[in-house]
C-alpha positions in Angstrom: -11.0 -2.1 -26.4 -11.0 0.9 -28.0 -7.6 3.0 -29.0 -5.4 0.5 -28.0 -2.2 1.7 -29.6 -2.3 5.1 -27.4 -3.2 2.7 -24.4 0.0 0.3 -25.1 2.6 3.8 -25.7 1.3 6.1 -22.2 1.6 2.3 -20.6 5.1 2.1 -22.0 6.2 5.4 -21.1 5.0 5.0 -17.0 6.6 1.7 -17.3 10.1 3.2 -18.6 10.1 6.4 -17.4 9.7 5.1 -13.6 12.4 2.7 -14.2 14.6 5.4 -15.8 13.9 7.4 -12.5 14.3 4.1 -10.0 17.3 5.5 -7.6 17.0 9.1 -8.5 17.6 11.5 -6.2 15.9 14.8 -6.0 19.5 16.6 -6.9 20.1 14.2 -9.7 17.3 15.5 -11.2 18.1 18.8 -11.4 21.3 18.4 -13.2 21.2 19.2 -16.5 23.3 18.4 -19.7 26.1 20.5 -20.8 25.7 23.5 -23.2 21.7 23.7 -21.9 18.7 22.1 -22.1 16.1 21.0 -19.5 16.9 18.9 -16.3 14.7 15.7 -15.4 12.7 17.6 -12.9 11.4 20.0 -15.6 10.6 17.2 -18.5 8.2 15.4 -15.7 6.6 18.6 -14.5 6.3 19.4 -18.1 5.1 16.0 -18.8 2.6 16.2 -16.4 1.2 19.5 -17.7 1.0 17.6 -21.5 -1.2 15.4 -19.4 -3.7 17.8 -18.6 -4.1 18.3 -22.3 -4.8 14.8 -22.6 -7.5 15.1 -19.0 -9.0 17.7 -21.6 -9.8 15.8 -24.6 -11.1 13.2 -23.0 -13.5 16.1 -21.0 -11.6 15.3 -17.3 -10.5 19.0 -17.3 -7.2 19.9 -15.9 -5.7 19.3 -12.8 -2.6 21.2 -12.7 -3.1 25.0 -11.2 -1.2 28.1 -12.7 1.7 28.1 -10.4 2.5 24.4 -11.5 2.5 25.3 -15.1 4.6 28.9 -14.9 7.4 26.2 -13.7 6.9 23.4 -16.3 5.0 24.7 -19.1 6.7 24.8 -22.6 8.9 27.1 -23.7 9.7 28.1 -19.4 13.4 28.1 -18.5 14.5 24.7 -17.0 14.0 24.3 -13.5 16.1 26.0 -10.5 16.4 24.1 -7.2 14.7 26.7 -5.3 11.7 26.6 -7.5 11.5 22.7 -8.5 8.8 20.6 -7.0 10.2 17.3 -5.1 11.2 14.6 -7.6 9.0 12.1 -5.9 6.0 14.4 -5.5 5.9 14.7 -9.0 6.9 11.1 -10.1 3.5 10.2 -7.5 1.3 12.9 -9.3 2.1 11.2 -13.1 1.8 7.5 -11.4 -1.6 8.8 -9.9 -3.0 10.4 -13.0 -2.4 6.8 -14.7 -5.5 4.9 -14.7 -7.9 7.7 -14.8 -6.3 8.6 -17.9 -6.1 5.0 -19.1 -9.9 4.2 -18.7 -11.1 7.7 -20.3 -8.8 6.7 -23.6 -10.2 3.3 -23.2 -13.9 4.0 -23.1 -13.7 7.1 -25.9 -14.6 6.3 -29.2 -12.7 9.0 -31.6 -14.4 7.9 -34.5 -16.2 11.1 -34.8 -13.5 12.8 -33.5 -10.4 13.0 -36.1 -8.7 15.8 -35.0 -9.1 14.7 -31.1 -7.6 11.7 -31.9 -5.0 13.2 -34.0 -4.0 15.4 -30.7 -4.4 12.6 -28.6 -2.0 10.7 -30.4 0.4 13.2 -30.7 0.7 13.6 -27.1 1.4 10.0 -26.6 4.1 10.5 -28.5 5.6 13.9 -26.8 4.9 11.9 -23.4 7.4 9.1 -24.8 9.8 11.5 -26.5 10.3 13.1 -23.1 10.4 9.7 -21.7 13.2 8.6 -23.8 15.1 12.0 -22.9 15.7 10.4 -19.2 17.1 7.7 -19.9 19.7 9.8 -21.1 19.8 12.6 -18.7 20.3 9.5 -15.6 23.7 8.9 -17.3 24.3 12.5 -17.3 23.5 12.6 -14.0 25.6 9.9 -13.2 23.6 7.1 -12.8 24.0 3.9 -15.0 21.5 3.0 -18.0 18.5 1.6 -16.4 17.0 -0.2 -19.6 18.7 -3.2 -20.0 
């Protein structure tokens, strides 16, 4: 199998990240901490748009349209409530975009392709930094640890 180290971390991350989200509520994910930063809400629409980037090195092209990224593209504002897609809308689209993405990574071979790889890689790794961000942001909205 090939690039089965990316393969085991965007497993991971749909394995944590839907526990870490088990019990949410739609509100719950639009609080956000204290002093700023982005809600729950915004880090999965925004991990969803890193996913496109992904769809694109592996030549799936994108599937998320402008209006979904001027809400949850980098360096956009966190999420208001009148403007944030439903919680479990967008927890269905990352589940759904799964094993598309997990075949392409399995059947590419990068060897060629350094700096594809390199990107690739990189991504995995955003995907689990913002994955690790709500665990923390459930507590802050209340919710007990999930990871046990």
């Amino acid at each position: 199998m090939n690039n089965f180290e990316t393969l085991v971390v965007l497993e991971m991350n749909k394995r944590v990240l839907n526990i870490n989200l088990e019990g949410l509520s739609h509100e719950e994910s639009l609080v956000a901490p204290a002093g700023g930063g982005n809600n729950i809400n915004w880090i999965l629409g925004h991990m969803i748009i890193s996913r496109d980037d992904i769809r694109e090195i592996l030549g799936m092209g994108k599937v998320c349209d402008e209006a979904f990224a001027e809400k949850y593209a980098r360096g956009t504002s966190t999420i208001a409530a009148d403007k944030a897609i439903k919680l479990d809308e967008l927890l269905k689209r990352f589940n759904d975009s799964q094993l598309s993405i997990e075949e392409a990574v399995g059947k590419t071979d990068f060897s060629e392709r350094e700096k594809e790889l390199k990107t690739l890689t990189f991504l995995a790794f955003h995907e689990a930094y913002h994955t690790g961000q709500t665990g923390l942001l459930r507590r802050i909205a209340g919710k007990s640890g999930a990871i046990k």
